[in-house]
C-alpha positions in Angstrom: -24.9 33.1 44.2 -23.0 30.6 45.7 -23.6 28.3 42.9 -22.5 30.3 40.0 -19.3 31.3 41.7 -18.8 27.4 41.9 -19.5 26.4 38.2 -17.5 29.3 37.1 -14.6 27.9 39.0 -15.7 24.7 37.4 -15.5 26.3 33.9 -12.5 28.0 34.0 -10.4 24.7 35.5 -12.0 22.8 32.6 -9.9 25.2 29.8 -8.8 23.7 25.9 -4.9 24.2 25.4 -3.7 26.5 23.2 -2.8 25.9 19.6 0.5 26.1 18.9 2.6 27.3 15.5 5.5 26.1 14.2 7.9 26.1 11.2 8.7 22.9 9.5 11.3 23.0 6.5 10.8 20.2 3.5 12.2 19.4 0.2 11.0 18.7 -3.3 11.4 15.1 -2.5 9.6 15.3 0.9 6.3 16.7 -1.0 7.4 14.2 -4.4 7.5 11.2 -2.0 4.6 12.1 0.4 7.2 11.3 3.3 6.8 11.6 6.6 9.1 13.8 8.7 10.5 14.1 12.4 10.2 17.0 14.1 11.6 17.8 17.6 9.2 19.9 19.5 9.6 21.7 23.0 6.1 20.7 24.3 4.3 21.1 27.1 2.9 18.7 29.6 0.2 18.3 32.3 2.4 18.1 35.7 2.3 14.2 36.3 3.4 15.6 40.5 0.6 17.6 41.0 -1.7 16.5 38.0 -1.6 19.8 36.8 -2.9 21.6 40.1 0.2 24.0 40.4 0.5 22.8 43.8 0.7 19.8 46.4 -0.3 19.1 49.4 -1.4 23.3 49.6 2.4 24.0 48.7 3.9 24.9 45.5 4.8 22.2 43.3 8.2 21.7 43.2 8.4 19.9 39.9 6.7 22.4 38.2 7.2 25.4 40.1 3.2 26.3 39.9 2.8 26.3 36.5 0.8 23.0 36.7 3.0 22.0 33.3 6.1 20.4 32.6 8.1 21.2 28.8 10.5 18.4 27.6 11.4 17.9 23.9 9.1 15.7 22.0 9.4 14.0 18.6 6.4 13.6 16.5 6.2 12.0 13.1 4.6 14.3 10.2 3.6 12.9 7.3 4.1 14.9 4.2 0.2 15.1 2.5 -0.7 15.0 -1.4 -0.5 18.6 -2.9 1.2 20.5 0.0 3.3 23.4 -1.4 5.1 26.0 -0.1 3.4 27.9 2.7 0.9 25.1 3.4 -0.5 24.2 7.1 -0.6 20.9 8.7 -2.9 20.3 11.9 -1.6 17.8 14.0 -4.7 17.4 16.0 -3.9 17.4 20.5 -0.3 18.3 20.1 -0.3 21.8 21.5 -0.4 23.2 24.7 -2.4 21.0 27.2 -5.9 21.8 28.8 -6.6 22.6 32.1 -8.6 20.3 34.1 -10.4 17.7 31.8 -9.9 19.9 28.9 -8.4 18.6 25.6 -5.0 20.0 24.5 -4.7 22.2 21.2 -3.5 21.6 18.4 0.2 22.5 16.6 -0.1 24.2 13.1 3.2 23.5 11.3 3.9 25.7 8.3 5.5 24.5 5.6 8.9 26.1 3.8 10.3 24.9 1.0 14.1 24.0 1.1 16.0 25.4 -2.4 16.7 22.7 -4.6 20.0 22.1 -6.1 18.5 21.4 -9.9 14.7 22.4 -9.7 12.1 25.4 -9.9 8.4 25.3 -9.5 6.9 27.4 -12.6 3.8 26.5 -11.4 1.8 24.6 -8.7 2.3 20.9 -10.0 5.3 21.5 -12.5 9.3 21.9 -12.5 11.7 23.1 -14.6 15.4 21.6 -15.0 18.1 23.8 -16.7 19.9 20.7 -19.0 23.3 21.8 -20.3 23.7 20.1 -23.8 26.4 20.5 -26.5 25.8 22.2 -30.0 25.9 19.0 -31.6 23.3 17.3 -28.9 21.1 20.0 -30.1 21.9 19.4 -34.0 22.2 16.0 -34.2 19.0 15.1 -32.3 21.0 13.1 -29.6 19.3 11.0 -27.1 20.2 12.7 -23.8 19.8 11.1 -19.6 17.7 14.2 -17.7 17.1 13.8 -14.4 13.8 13.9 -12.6 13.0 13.4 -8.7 12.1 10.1 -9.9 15.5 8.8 -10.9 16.8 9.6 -14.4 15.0 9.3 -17.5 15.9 9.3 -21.5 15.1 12.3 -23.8 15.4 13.4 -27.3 16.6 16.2 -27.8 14.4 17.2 -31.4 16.6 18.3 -34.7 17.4 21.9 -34.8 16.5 22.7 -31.1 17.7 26.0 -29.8 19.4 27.2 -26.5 16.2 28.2 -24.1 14.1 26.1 -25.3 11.3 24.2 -23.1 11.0 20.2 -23.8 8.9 19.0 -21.9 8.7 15.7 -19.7 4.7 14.6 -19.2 4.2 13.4 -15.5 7.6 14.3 -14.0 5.8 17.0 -11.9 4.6 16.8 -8.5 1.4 15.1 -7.0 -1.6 17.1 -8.2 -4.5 16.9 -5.1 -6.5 15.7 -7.8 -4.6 12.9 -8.9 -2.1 12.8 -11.2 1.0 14.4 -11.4 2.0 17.9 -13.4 4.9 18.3 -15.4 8.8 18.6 -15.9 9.9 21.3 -18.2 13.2 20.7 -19.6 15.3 24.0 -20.4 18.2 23.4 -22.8 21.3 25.7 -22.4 24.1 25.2 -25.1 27.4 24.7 -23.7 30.8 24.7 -25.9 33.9 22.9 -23.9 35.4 25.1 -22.2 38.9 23.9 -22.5 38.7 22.1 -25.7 41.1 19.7 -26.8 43.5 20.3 -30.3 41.6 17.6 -32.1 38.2 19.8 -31.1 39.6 22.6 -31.8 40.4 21.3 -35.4 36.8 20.1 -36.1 35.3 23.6 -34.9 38.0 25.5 -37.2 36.3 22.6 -40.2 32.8 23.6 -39.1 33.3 27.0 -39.1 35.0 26.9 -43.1 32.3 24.1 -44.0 29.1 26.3 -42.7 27.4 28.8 -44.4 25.6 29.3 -41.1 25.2 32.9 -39.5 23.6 33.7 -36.6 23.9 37.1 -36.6 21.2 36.9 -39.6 18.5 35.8 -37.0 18.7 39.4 -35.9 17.3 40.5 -39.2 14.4 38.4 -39.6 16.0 34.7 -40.1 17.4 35.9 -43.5 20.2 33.8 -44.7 
């Protein structure tokens, strides 16, 4: 009887740490880049005064006031992996809460949120959409046309005829598939006129507008012109 009293005292000194959860908040270029993050924890500690005990020297640990751990912040580096999204969970293996006795710690969960970005939207897992403001004679003229992607900037043409909401679309400006590869970027064109234009543009509209026989109102009934 003795015995098993003994090895159960054994067993529960000897106690794995608790995982812990966190939040962790990212951007489109953290997941684009693969980067790797800091994060400040509050962690916990094994009691380096009274090795975890709770107490020394049959008192109660000062340093610790019995709890055996210590918390201080802690700064861990977390890399970013291929294909995370928003929602996703990475383990950082012995970072939680520490064991008891010989135990090993736990582990921290961090769950990933996905900061807003200023100029894209997921439409799917591995591809983005950009809203690209263009002028009415970008769109009629075939212009070439800078469009930026979270790899820098890139050149586009913008095809003869195009029309406001349509989706161009950029192969391989997307984000890391886990497969390889990358998805897409989906270019949305909105049609802008200046909004304070000058007398001169205002005289080339007024020519355009006598020169075309162009309605769109006809669209309405079936494209007839």
């Amino acid at each position: 009887g003795m015995l098993l009293v003994w090895a159960g005292a054994r067993l529960a000194e000897a106690m794995r740490g608790a995982d812990v959860e966190a939040d962790l908040a990212v951007t489109l270029d953290d997941i684009y880049r693969c980067a790797t993050r800091t994060l400040t924890i509050s962690a916990a500690e094994r009691c380096a005064s009274c090795g975890g005990a709770g107490t020394q020297d049959r008192r109660l640990c000062s340093m610790c006031n019995g709890m055996g751990v210590v918390r201080r912040p802690k700064s861990l580096a977390v890399h970013i992996p291929v294909g995370v999204r928003e929602g996703s969970v990475i383990r950082l293996a012995g970072q939680g809460e520490p064991g008891t006795g010989s135990a090993p710690a736990g582990d921290l969960y961090l769950r990933l949120h996905l900061s807003p970005h200023p100029l894209f939207t997921f439409i799917a897992d591995d591809d983005l959409q950009l809203e690209l403001p263009v002028a009415p004679w970008e769109v009629a003229l075939a212009a070439k046309v800078t469009v930026p992607t979270l790899n820098g900037s890139v050149e586009m043409t913008i095809p003869a005829g195009a029309q406001g909401g349509q989706r161009l679309r950029l192969r391989g400006q997307g984000l890391n598939r886990r497969g390889g590869g990358r998805g897409d970027e989906y270019v949305r064109l909105r049609i802008v006129t200046p909004p304070k234009p000058t007398e001169k543009e205002r005289e080339l509209f007024e020519r355009l507008a006598a020169e075309s026989r162009f309605n769109p109102r006809d669209l309405i009934n079936g494209g007839k012109r």
